[in-house]
SEDO-892325 format. One record per residue (C-alpha): residue number from 1; chain; z, y, x. Coordinates in nm, 4 decimals. Each point is the difference from the previous one (the first is absolute). Layout:
BEGIN
+-----+-------+----------+----------+----------+
:  nr : kette :        z :        y :        x :
+-----+-------+----------+----------+----------+
: NUM :     A :        Z :        Y :        X :
...
+-----+-------+----------+----------+----------+
END
This chain:
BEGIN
+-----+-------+----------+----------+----------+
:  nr : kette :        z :        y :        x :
+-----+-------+----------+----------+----------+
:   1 :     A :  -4.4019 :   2.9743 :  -5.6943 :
:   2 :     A :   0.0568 :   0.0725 :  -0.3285 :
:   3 :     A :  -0.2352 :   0.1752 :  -0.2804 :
:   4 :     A :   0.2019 :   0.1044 :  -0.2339 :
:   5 :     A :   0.2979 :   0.2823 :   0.0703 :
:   6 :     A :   0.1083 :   0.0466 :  -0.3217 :
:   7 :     A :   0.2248 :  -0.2757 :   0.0786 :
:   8 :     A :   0.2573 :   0.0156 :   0.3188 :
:   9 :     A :   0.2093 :  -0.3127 :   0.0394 :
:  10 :     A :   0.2901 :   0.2802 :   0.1882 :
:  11 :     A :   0.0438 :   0.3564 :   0.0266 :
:  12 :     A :   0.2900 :   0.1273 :   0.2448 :
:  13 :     A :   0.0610 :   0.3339 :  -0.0805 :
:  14 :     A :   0.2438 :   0.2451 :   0.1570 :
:  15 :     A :   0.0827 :   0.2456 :  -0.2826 :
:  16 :     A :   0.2506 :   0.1852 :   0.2178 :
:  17 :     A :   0.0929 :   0.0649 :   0.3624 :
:  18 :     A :   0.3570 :   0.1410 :  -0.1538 :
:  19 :     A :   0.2871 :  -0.2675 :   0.1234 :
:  20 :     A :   0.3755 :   0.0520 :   0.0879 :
:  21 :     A :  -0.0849 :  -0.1653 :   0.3588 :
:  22 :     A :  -0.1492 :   0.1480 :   0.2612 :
:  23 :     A :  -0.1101 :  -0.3055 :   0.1959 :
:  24 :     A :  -0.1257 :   0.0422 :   0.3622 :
:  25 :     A :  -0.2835 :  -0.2728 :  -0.0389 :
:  26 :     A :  -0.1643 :   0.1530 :  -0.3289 :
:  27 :     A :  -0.3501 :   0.0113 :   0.0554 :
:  28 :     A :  -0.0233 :   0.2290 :  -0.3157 :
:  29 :     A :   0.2700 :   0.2487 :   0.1077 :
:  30 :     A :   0.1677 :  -0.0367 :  -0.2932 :
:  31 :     A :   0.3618 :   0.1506 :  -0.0482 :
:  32 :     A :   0.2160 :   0.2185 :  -0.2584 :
:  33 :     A :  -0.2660 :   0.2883 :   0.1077 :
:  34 :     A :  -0.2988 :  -0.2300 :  -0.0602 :
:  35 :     A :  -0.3160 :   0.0933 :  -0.1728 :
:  36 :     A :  -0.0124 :  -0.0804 :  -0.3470 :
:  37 :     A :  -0.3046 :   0.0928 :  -0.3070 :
:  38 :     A :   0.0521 :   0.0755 :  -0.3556 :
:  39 :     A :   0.0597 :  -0.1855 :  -0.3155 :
:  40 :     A :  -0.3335 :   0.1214 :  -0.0982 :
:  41 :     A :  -0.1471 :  -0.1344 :   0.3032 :
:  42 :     A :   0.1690 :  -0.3393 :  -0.0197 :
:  43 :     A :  -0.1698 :  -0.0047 :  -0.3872 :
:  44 :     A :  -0.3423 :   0.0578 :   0.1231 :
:  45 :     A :   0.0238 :  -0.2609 :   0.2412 :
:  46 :     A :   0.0888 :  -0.2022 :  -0.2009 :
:  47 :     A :  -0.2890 :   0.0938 :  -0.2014 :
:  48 :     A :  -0.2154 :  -0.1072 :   0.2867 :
:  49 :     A :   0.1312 :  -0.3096 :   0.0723 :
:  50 :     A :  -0.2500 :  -0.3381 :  -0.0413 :
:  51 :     A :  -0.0253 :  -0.1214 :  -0.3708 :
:  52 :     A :   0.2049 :  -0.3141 :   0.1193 :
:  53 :     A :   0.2497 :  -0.0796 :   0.2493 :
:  54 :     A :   0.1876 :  -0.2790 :   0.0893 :
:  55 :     A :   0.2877 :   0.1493 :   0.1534 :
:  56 :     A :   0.1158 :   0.3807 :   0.0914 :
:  57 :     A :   0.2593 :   0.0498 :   0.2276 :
:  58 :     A :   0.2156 :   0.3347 :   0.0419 :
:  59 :     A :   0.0951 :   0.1163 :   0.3325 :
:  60 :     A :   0.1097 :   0.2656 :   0.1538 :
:  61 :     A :   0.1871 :   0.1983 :   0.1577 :
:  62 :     A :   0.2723 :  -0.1321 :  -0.2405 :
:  63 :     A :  -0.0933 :  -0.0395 :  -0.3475 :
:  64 :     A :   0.3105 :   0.0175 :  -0.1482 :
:  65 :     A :   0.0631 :   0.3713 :   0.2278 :
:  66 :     A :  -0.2662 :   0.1030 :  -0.2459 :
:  67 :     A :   0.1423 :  -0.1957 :  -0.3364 :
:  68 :     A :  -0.1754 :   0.2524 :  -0.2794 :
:  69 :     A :  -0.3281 :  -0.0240 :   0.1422 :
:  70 :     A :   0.0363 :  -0.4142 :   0.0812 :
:  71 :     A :   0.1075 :  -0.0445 :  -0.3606 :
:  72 :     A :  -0.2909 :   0.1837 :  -0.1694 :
:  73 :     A :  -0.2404 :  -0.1834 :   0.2082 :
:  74 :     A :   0.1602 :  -0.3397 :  -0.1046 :
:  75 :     A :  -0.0311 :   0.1424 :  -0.4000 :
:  76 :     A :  -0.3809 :   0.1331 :   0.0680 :
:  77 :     A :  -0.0977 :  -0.3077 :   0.1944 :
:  78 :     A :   0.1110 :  -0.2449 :  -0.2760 :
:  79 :     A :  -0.1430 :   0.2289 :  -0.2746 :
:  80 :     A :  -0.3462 :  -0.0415 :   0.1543 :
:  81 :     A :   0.0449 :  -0.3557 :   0.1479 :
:  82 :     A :   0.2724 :  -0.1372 :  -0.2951 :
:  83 :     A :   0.1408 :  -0.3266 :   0.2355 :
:  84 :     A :  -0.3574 :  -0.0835 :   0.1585 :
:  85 :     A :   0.1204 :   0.1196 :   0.3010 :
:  86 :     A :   0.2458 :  -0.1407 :   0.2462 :
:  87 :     A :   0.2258 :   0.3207 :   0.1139 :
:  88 :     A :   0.2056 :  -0.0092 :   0.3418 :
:  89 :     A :   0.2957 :   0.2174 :   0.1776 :
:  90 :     A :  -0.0282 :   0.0455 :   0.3395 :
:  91 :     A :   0.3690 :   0.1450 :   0.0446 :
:  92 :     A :   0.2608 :   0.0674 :   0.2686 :
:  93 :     A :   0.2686 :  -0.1001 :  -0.2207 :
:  94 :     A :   0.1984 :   0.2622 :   0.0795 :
:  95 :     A :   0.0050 :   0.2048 :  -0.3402 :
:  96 :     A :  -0.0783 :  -0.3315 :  -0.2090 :
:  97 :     A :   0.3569 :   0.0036 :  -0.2668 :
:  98 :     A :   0.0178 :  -0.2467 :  -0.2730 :
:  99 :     A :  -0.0711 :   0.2886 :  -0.2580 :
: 100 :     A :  -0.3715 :   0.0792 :   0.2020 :
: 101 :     A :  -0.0288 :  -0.3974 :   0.0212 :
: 102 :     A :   0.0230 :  -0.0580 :  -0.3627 :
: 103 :     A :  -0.2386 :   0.3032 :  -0.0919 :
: 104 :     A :  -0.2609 :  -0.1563 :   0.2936 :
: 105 :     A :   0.0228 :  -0.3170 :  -0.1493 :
: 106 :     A :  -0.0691 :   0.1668 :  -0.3748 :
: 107 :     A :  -0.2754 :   0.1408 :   0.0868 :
: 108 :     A :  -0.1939 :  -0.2449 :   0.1526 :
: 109 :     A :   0.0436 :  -0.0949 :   0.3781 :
: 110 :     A :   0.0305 :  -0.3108 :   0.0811 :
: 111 :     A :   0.0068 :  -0.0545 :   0.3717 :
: 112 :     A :   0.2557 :   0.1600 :   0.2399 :
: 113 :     A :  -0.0167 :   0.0377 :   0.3834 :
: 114 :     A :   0.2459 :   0.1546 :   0.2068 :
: 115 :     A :  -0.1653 :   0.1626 :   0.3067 :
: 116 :     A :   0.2706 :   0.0391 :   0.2330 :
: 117 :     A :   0.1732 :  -0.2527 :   0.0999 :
: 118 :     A :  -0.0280 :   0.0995 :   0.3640 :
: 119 :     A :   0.1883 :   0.2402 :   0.2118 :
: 120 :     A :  -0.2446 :   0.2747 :  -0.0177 :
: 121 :     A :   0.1465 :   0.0789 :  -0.3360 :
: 122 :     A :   0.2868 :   0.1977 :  -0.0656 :
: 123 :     A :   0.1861 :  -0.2445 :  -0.2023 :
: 124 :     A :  -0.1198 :  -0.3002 :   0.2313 :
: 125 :     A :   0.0128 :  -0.2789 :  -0.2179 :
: 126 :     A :   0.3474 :   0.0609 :  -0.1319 :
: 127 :     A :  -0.0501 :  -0.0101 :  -0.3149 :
: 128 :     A :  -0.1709 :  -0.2885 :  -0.0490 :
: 129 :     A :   0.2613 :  -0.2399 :  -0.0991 :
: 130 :     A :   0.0928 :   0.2677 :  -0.2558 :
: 131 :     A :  -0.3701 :   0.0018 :  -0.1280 :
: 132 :     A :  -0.0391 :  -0.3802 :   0.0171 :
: 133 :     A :   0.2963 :  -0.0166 :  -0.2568 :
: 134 :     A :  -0.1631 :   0.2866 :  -0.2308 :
: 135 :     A :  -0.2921 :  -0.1660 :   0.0198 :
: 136 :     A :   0.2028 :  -0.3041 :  -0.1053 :
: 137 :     A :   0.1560 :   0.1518 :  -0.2754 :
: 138 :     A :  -0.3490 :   0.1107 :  -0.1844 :
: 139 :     A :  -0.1453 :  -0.3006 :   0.0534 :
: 140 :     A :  -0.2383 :   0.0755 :   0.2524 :
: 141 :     A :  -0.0730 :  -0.3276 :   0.2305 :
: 142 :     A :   0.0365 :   0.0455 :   0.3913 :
: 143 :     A :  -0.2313 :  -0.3150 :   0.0693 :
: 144 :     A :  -0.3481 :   0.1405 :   0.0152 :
: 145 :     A :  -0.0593 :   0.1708 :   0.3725 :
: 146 :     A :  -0.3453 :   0.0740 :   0.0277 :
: 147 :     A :  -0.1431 :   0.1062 :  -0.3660 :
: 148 :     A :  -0.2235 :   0.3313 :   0.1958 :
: 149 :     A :  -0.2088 :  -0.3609 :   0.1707 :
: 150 :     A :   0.0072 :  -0.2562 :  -0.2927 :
: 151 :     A :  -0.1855 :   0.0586 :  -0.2944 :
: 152 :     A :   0.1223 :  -0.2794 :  -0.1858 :
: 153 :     A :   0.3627 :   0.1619 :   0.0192 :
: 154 :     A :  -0.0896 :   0.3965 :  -0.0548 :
: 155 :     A :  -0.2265 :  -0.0898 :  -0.2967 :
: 156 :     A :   0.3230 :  -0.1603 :  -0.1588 :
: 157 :     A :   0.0198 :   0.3448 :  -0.1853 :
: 158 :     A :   0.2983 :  -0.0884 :  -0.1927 :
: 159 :     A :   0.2344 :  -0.1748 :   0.2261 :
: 160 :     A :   0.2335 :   0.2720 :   0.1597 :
: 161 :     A :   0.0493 :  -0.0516 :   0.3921 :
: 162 :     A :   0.0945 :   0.1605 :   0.2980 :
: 163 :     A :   0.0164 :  -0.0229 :   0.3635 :
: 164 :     A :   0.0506 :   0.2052 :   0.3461 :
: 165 :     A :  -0.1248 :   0.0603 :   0.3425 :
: 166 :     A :   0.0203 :   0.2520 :   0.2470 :
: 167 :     A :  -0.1682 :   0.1486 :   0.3582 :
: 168 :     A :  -0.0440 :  -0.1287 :   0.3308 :
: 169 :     A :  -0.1502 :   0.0725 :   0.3289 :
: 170 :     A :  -0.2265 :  -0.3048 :  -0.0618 :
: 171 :     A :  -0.1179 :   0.1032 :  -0.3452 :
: 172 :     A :   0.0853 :   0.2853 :  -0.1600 :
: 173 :     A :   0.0242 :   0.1983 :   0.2933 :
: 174 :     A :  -0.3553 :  -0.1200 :   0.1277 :
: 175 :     A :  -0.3729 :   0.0829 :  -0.1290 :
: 176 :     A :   0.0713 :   0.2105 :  -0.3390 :
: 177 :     A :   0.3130 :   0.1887 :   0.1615 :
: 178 :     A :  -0.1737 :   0.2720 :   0.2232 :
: 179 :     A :   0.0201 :   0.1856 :  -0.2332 :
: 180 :     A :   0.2316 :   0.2833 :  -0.1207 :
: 181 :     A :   0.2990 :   0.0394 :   0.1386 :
: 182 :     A :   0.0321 :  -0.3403 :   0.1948 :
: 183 :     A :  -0.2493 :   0.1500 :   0.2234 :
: 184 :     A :   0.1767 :   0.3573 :   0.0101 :
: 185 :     A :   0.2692 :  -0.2234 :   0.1125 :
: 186 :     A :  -0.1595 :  -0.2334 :   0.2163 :
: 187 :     A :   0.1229 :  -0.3604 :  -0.1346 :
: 188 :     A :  -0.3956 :  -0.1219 :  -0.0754 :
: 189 :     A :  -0.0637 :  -0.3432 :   0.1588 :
: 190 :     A :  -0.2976 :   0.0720 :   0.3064 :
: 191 :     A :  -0.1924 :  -0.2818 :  -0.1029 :
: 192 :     A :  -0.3875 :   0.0047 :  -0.1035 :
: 193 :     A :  -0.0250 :  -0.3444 :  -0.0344 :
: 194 :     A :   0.2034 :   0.0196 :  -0.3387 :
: 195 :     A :  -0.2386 :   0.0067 :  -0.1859 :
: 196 :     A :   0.1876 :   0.1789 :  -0.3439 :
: 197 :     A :  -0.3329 :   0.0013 :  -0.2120 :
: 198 :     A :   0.0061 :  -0.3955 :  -0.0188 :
: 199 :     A :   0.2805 :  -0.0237 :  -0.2476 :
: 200 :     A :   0.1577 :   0.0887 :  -0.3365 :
: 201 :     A :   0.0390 :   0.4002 :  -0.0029 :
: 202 :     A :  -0.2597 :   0.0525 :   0.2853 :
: 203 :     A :  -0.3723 :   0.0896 :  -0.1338 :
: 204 :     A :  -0.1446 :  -0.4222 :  -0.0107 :
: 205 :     A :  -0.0691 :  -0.0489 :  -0.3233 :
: 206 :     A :   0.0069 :   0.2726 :  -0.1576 :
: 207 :     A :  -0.3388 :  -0.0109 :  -0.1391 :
: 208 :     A :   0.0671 :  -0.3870 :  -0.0312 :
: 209 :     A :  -0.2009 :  -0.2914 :   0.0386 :
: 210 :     A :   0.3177 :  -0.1854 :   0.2098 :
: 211 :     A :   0.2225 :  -0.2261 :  -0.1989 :
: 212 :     A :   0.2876 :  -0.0740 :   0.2495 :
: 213 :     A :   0.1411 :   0.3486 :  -0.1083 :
: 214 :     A :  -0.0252 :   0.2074 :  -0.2635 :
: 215 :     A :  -0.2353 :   0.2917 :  -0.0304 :
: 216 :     A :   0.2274 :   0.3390 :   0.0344 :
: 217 :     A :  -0.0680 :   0.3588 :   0.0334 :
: 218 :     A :   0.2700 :   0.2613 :   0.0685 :
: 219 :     A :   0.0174 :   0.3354 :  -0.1823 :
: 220 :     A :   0.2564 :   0.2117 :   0.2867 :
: 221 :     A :   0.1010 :   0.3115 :  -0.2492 :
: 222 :     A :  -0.3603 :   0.0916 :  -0.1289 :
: 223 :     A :  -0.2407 :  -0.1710 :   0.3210 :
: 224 :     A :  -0.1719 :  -0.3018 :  -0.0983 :
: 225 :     A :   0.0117 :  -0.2548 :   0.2916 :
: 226 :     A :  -0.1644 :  -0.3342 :   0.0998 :
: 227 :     A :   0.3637 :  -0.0140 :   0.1667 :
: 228 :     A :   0.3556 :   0.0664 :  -0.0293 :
: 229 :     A :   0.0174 :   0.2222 :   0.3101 :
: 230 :     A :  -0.3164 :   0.1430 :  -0.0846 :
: 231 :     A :  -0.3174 :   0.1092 :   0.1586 :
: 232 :     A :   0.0110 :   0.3294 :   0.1791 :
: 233 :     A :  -0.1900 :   0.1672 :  -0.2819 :
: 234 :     A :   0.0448 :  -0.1403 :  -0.3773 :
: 235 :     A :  -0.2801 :  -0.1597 :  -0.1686 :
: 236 :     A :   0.0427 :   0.1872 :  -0.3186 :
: 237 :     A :   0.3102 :   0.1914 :  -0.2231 :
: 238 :     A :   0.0873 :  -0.1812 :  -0.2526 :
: 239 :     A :   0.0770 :   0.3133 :  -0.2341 :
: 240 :     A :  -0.3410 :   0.0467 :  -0.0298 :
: 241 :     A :  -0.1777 :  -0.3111 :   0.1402 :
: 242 :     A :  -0.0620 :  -0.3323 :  -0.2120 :
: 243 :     A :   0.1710 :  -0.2739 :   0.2386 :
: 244 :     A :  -0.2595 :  -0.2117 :  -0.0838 :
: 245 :     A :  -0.2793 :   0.2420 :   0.0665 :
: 246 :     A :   0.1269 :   0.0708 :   0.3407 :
: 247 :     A :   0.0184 :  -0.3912 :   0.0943 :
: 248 :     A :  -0.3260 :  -0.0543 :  -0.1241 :
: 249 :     A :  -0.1286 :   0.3015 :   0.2363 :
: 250 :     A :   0.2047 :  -0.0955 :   0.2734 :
: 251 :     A :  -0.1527 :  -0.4084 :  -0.0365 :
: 252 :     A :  -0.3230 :   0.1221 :   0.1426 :
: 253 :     A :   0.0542 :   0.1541 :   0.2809 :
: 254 :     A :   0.0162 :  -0.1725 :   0.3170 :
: 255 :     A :   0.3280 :   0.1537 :   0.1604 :
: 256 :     A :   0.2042 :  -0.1175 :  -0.3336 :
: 257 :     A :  -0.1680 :  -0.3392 :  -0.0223 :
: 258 :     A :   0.1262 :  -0.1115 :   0.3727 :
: 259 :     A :   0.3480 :   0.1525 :  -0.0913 :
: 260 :     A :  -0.0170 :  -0.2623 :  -0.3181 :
: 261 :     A :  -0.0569 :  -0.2588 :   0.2316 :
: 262 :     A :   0.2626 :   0.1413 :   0.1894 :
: 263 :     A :  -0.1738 :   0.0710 :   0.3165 :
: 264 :     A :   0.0693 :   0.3765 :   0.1141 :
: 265 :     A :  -0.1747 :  -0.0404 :   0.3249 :
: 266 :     A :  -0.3070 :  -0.0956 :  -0.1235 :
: 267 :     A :   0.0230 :   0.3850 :  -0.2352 :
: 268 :     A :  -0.2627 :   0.1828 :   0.2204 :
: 269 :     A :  -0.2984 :  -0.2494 :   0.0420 :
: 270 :     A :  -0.2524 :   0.1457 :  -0.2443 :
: 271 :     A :   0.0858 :   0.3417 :   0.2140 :
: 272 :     A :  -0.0392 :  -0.2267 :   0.3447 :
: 273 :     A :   0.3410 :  -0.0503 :   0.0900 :
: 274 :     A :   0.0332 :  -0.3277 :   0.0991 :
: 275 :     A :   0.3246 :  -0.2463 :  -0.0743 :
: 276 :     A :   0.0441 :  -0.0268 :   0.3812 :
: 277 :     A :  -0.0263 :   0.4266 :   0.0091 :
: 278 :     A :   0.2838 :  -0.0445 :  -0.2916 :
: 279 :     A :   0.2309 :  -0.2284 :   0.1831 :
: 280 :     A :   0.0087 :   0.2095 :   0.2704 :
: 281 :     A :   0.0677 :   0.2732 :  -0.1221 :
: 282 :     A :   0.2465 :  -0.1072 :  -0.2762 :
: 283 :     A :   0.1703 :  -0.2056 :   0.3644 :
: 284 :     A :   0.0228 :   0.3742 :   0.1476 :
: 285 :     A :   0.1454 :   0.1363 :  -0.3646 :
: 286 :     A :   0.2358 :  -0.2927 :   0.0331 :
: 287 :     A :  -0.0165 :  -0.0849 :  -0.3736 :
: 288 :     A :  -0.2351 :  -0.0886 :  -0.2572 :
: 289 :     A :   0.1020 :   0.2781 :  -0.2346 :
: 290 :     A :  -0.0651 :   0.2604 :   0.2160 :
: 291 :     A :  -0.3226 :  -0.1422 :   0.1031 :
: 292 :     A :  -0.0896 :   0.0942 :  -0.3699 :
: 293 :     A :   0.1176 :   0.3377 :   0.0059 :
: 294 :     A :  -0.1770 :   0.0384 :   0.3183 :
: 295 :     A :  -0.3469 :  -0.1535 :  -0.1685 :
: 296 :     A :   0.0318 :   0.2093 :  -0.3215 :
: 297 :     A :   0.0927 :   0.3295 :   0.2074 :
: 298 :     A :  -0.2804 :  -0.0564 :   0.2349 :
: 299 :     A :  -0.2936 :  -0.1087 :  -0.2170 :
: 300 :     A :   0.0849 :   0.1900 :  -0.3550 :
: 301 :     A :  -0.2882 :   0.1893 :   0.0423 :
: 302 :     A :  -0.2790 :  -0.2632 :   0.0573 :
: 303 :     A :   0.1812 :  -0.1720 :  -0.2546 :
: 304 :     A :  -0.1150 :   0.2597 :  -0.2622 :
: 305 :     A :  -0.3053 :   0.0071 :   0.1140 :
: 306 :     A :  -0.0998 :  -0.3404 :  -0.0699 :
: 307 :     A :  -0.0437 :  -0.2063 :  -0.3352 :
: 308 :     A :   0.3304 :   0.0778 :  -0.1188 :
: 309 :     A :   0.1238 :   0.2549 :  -0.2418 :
: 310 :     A :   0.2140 :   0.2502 :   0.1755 :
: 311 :     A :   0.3590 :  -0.1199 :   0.0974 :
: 312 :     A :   0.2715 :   0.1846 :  -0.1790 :
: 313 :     A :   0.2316 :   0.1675 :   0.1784 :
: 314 :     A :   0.2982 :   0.1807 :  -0.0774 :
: 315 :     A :  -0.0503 :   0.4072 :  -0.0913 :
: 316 :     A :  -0.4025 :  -0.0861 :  -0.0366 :
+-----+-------+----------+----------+----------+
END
């Protein structure tokens, strides 16, 4: 596990939950009524981000739904970072014009990936040929797939790239998506033995000490989480909590430590819950995800009351 938090190899934030689409598998329920926070928010998180980063990737939502607010994070983030920093779009593609590639590319970002190449998005993959060719046209090279996995490729700061993917019932649609309105809707994958805390965007590593994948927190709006679907309550707000602070909190308490080595049914056995007690239940829940909710619903309160510093939840 690592010491020092000042330094995050990747930080997947979600600045917005604005987006033209209104996709019936979002686990954040995001859509052209989604939540969204201030300019002066976005600068004080930004404020509180680690001292270095490797990478930052923008999600939403749909970025480019929210343009203004994307752009002055991309001029803040290379004011404080100058080109130390390797800076991602996670987009739709939908809204992405030559005009908003150009001004993208200007300001930094040098990684593209087009989330929605699947038919739970409006567009389905339509465009796709048409963004290849954009893509073409800038310069921007097609050949790299998995840059989120291989450090070797996202560290190459300078070299602009870009690639796509998009939902399944396998994947996308399994672990993280039980969440939002995929379970309103009741498309989640029933299956507790996907385990979604194992891999990239799920909470292992994100107090590192693994090397097969990069150490990654997610920031969803304000919440700090060891996760991209986050825990049920957020370990900190990052407009007024030092990310690093909160990681170094969060790296000494038992419940985040088995998350980091992405074991969410081992959570409660400092409280006397055993793994066996876990699987069962999270077998019953159906899914790993809401396993967690369940633990952090049940057991906020003895959580508290333990060695760790209060957990921060919203309105407190």
């Amino acid at each position: 596990m690592n010491s020092d938090f000042d330094h995050i190899e990747s930080v997947y934030w979600v600045f917005t939950q604005l987006c033209n689409d209104h996709c019936d598998h979002c686990y954040n329920a995001s859509g052209p009524q989604g939540s969204r926070i201030s300019h002066a928010e976005c600068m004080a998180i930004i404020e509180n981000l680690p001292e270095r980063m490797d990478r930052l990737i923008l999600s939403g939502g749909e970025p480019l739904a929210d343009r203004k607010l994307l752009f002055a994070i991309l001029d803040r983030i290379r004011e404080r970072y100058g080109d130390t920093v390797q800076l991602m779009l996670q987009t739709n593609g939908d809204l992405l014009t030559p005009a908003h590639l150009d001004t993208l590319i200007e300001k930094g970002v040098t990684r593209f990936d087009i989330a929605s190449i699947d038919r739970f998005h409006k567009a389905a993959g339509s465009r796709l040929m048409e963004l290849a060719e954009l893509f073409e046209s800038r310069g921007v090279d097609g050949q790299d797939r998995d840059p989120l996995i291989e450090k070797e490729t996202y560290l190459k700061k300078s070299r602009l790239s870009w690639g796509y993917w998009g939902a399944n019932e396998e994947m996308w649609l399994g672990g993280n998506w039980a969440r939002g309105r995929a379970l309103e809707k009741d498309i989640w994958l029933r299956d507790p033995r996907h385990n979604f805390c194992t891999i990239l965007s799920g909470a292992r590593n994100f107090l590192g000490g693994y090397t097969d994948i990069p150490q990654e927190i997610s920031i969803q709006l304000w919440r700090i989480n060891p996760c991209c679907p986050g825990t049920k309550f957020p370990m900190g707000d990052a407009r007024v909590d030092k990310v690093s602070e909160v990681l170094q909190r969060m790296s000494t308490h038992p419940v985040f430590r088995h998350l980091n080595d992405g074991n969410p049914y081992r959570m409660g056995e400092h409280l006397g819950i055993s793994e066996a007690e876990a699987m069962a239940q999270g077998t019953a829940l159906q899914n790993v995800c809401l396993y967690c909710d369940h633990f952090f619903g049940a057991h906020m309160r003895e959580l508290e009351r333990g060695s760790f510093v209060a957990l921060p939840v919203a309105g407190r």
